[in-house]
C-alpha positions in Angstrom: -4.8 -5.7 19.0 -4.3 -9.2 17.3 -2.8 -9.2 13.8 -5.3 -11.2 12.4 -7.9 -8.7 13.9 -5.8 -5.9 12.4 -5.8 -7.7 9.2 -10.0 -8.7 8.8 -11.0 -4.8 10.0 -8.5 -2.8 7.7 -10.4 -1.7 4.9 -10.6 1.9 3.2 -11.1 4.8 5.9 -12.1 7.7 3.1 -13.3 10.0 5.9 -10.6 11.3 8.2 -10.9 14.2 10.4 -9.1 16.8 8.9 -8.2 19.1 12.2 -6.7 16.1 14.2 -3.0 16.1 13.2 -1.1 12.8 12.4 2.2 12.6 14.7 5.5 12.3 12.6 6.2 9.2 14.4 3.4 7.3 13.5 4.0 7.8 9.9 7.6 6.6 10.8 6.7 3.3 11.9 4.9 2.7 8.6 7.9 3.8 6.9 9.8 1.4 8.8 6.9 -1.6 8.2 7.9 -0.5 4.5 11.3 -0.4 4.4 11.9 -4.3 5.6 9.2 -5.9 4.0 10.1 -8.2 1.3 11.6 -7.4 -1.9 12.7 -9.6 -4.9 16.9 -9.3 -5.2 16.9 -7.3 -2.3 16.7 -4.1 -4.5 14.0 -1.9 -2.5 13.0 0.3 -5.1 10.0 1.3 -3.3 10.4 5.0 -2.4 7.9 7.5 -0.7 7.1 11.0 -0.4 5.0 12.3 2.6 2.9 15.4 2.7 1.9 17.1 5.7 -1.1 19.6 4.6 -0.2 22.0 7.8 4.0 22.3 6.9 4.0 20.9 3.1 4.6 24.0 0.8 1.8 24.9 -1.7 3.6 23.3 -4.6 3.8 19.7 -2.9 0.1 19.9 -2.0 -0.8 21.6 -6.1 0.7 18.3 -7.3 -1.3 16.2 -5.3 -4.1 15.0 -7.9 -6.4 12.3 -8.1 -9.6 12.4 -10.9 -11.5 10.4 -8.4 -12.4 11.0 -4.5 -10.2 14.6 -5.1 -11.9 15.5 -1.5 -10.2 13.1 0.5 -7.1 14.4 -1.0 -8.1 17.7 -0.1 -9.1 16.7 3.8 -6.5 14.3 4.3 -3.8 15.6 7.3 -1.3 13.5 5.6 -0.9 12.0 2.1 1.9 9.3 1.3 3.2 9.3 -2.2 4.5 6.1 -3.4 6.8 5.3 -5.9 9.6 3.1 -7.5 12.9 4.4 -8.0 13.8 1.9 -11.0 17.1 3.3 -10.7 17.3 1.0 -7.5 18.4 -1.8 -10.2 21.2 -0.6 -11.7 22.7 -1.3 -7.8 21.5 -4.6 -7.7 24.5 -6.7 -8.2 25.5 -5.1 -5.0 22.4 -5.8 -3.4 22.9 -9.6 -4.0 26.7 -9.5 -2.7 24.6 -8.0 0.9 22.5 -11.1 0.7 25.4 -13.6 -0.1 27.4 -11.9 3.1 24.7 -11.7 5.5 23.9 -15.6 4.9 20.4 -15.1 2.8 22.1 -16.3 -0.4 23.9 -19.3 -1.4 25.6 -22.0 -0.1 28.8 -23.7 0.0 32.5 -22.9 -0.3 32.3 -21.3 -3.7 29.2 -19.6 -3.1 31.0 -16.0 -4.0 32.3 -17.0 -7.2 29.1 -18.8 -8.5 27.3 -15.6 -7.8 30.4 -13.5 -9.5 29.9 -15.6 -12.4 26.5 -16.8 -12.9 23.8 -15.2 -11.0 24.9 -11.6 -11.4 25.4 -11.8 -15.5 22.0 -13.2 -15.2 20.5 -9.5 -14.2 22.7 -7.5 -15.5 21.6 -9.1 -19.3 17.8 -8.1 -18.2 18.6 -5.3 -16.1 16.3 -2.7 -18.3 13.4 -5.1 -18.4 13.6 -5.5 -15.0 12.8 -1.4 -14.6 9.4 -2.3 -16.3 6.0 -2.4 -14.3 5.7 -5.7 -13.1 7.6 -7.5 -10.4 9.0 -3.7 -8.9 5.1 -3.3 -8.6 4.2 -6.5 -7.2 6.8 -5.9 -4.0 6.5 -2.7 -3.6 2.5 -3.5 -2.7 4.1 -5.9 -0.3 5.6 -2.8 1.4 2.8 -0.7 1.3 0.6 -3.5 2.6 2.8 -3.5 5.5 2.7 0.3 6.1 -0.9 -0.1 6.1 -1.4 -2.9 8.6 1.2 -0.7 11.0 -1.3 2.4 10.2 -4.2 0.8 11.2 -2.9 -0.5 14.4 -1.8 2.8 15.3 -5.9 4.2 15.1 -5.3 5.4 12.1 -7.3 5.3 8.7 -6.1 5.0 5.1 -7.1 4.8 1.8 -5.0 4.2 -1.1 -5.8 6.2 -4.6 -4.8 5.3 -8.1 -4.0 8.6 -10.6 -3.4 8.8 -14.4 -1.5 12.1 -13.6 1.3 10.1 -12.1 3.9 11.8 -14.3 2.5 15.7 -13.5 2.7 14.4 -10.2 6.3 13.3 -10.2 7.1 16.4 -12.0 5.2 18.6 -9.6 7.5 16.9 -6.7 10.6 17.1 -8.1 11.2 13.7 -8.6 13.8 11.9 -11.0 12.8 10.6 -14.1 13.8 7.2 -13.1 10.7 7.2 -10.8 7.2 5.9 -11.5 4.2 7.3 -9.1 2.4 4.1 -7.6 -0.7 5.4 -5.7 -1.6 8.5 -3.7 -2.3 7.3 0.1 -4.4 9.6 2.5 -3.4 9.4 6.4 -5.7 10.3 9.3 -7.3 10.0 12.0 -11.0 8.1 11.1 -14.3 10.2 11.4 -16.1 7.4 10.2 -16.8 4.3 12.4 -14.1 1.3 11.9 -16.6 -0.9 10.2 -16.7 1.9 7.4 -20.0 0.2 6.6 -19.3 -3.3 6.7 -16.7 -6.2 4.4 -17.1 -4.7 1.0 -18.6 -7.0 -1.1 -16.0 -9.6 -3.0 -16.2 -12.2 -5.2 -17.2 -15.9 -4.7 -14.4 -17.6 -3.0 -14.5 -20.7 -5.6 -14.4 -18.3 -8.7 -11.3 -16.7 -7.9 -9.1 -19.1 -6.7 -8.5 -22.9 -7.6 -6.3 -25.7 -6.4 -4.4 -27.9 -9.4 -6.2 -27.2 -12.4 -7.9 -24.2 -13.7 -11.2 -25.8 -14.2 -11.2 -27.1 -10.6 -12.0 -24.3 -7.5 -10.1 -24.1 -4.0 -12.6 -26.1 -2.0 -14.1 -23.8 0.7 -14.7 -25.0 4.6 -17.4 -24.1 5.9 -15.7 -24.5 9.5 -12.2 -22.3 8.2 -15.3 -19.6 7.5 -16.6 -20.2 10.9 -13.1 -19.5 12.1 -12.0 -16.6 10.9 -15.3 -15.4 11.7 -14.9 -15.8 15.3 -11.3 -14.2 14.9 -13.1 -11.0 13.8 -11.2 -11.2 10.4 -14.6 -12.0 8.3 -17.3 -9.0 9.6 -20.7 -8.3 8.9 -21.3 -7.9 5.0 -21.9 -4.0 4.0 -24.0 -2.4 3.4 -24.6 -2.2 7.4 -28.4 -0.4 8.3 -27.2 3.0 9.5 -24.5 3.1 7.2 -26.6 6.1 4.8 -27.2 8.1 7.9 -23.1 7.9 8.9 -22.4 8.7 5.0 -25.0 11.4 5.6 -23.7 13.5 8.7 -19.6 12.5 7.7 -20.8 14.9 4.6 -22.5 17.6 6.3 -19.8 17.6 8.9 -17.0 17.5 6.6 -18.3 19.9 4.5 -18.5 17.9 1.5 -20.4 19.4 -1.7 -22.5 17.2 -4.4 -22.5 13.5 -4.6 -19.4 13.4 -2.3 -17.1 11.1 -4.9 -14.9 14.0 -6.3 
């Protein structure tokens, strides 16, 4: 499959067939899709704990909680929890020295000593404001991103989950107190259709984006639209006419009590 196809279809898959296993080796390769994306100074503090519900013991799969969509939690052969490691800064002087060696940083014949003596003070005198949420966050989403693109081109289906009980949950696993849960992300294999109903409604192009001034929107091409259209990375707009009938038999077949959110 194409990347940009990958790209326009992947969208939340919150129905996943519970009985269908998820091979070991396809979570790997998201790790991996993780692991090498992009992160500022090279520190990689984005960490992950995987569940499998059929070998995780009880106490990994009691501190799985979400206030929200609790059911897909509870289905879910796999769940992914993601996290930053803010200890991963107090190494990041050596982080930069790997980028300086493997050519990625600096230039010129004095290249080790300007980072010795300039760069590397730089962090260390905002090392603990670095640990803050913030820019850990923003690469760490590049990593996840990644897993999820990989996840997807595999046949599987995803759905990421934010929690207020992040710190019960890091408790409940075991984790340091350096770490700071991200998001809850269910793995499976999809019982809904790929579509999952259709592109999710989004906001006008020209309101959320602009191009030199704030008062002045990104103009919008009609023939770019068009484009990615054709490439299958803009689909049909949701909701699609048999999505209520899908939604309908995904809950009876799943099992899934009440209004089907928690």
């Amino acid at each position: 499959m194409e990347l940009r196809e990958v790209i326009g279809r992947r969208r939340s898959i919150r129905f996943l067939l519970p009985y269908k296993p998820v091979e070991p080796e396809k979570i790997q390769r998201m790790l991996e899709a993780a692991r090498i994306a992009s992160h500022w100074g090279n520190v990689q503090s984005l960490r992950a704990l995987v569940a499998f519900r059929d070998s995780a013991p009880k106490e990994t799969l009691d501190a799985l909680q979400a206030p929200i969509a609790g059911y897909q939690i509870r289905l879910a052969p796999v769940v992914i929890v993601w996290y930053v490691e803010t200890a991963a800064v107090d190494d990041q002087s050596n982080r930069l020295r790997e980028l300086l060696k493997a050519g990625a940083l600096g230039f010129g014949k004095d290249k080790e000593q300007a980072l010795e003596t300039q760069l590397i003070p730089i962090f260390e005198g905002i090392r603990e404001s670095l640990k803050q949420p913030g820019l850990n966050e923003i690469d760490c989403g590049q990593g996840i991103a990644q897993a999820t693109l990989v996840a997807f081109e595999q046949g599987l289906g995803t759905c990421c989950l934010g929690t207020p009980y992040g710190e019960q949950i890091r408790v409940g696993l075991g984790l340091p107190e350096t770490c700071r849960i991200l998001l809850l992300q269910t793995v499976g294999y999809p019982a809904e259709s790929p579509e999952a109903g259709g592109q999710r409604p989004r906001l006008p192009f020209d309101k959320i984006f602009q191009m030199n001034r704030y008062d002045t929107p990104f103009p919008r091409s009609p023939a770019v639209v068009e484009e990615l259209k054709a490439d299958k990375m803009l689909q049909d707009p949701a909701p699609l006419p048999w999505r209520e009938a899908e939604l309908e038999y995904l809950k009876n077949a799943l099992g899934i009590r009440g209004h089907g959110l928690l």
